[in-house]
C-alpha positions in Angstrom: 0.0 0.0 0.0 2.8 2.3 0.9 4.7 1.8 -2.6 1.1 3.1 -4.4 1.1 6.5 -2.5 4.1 8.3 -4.1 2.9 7.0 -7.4 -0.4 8.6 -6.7 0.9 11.8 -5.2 3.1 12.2 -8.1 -0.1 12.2 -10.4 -1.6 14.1 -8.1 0.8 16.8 -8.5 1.1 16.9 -12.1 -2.6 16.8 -12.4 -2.2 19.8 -9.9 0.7 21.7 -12.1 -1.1 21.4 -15.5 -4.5 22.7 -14.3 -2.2 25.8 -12.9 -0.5 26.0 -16.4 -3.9 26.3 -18.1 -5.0 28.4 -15.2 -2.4 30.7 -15.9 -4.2 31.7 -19.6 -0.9 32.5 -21.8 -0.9 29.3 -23.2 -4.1 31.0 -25.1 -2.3 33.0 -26.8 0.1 31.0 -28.0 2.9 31.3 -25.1 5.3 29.2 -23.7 6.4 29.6 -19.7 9.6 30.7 -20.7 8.3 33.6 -22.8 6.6 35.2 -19.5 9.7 35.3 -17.4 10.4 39.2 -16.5 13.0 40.8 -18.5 16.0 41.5 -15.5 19.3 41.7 -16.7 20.2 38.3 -16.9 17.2 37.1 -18.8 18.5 40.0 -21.1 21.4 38.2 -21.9 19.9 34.7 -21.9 17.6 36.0 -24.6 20.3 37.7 -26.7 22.3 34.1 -26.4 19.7 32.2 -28.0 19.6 30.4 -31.5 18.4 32.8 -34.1 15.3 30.3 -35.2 14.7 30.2 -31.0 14.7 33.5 -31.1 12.8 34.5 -33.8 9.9 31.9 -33.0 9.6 33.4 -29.5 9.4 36.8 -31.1 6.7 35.7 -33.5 4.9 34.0 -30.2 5.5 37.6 -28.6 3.5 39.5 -31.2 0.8 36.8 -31.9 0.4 37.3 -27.9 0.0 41.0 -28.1 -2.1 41.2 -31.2 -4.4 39.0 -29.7 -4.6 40.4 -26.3 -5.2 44.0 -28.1 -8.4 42.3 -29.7 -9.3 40.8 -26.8 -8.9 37.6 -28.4 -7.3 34.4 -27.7 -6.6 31.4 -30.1 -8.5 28.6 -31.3 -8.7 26.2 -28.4 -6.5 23.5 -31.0 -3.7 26.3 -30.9 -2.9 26.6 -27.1 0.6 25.2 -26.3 -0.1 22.4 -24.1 1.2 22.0 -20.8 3.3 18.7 -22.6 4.4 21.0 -25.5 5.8 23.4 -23.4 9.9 23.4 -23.9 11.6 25.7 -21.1 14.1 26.6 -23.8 15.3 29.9 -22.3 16.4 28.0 -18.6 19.7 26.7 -19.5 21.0 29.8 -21.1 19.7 31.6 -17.9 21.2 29.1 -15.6 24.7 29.8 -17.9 24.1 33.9 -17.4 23.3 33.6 -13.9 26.4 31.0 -13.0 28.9 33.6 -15.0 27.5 36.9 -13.1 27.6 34.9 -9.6 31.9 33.7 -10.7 32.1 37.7 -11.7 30.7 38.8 -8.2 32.9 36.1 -6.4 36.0 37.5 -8.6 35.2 40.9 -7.4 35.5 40.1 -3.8 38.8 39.2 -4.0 
């Protein structure tokens, strides 16, 4: 009985984290988590390190987003990125930005 709960809990949870994903609404428009993130300095960077077509299909998912929000529209329920779909593409170039500025800071107290 005891090996069934984590399984369950485990469900549980990811039952729990996609109903907050589609809670959330920007996967109406077309968004991915990673295109929400608030621009600080080191998102800045992690953004200006990524792959042009990476780039240039979060920019196009960016403009979609705004269009649509201006129209007070949101996309065909067919076209929301689904919680399964959704690649956190921006997170290892952040982790990189964010490991280098920390080693910079450290450097500087020496």
């Amino acid at each position: 009985m005891a090996s069934r709960a984590p399984a369950a809990t485990s469900r549980l949870m990811v039952g729990f984290r996609k109903w907050y994903y589609n809670a959330c609404g920007f996967n109406k428009f077309g968004l991915m988590r990673d295109d929400t993130i608030n621009e600080d300095t080191d998102v800045k960077e992690a953004i200006r390190r990524l792959p042009e077509q990476v780039y240039n299909d979060r920019m196009f998912r960016l403009k979609r987003a705004l269009d649509l929000s201006m129209k007070q529209q949101v996309l065909p329920k067919d076209q929301w990125t689904k919680y399964e779909e959704d690649v956190h593409y921006l997170e290892p170039y952040l982790e990189e930005v964010m490991c280098e500025r920390k080693e910079k800071e450290e450097w500087a107290k020496k």
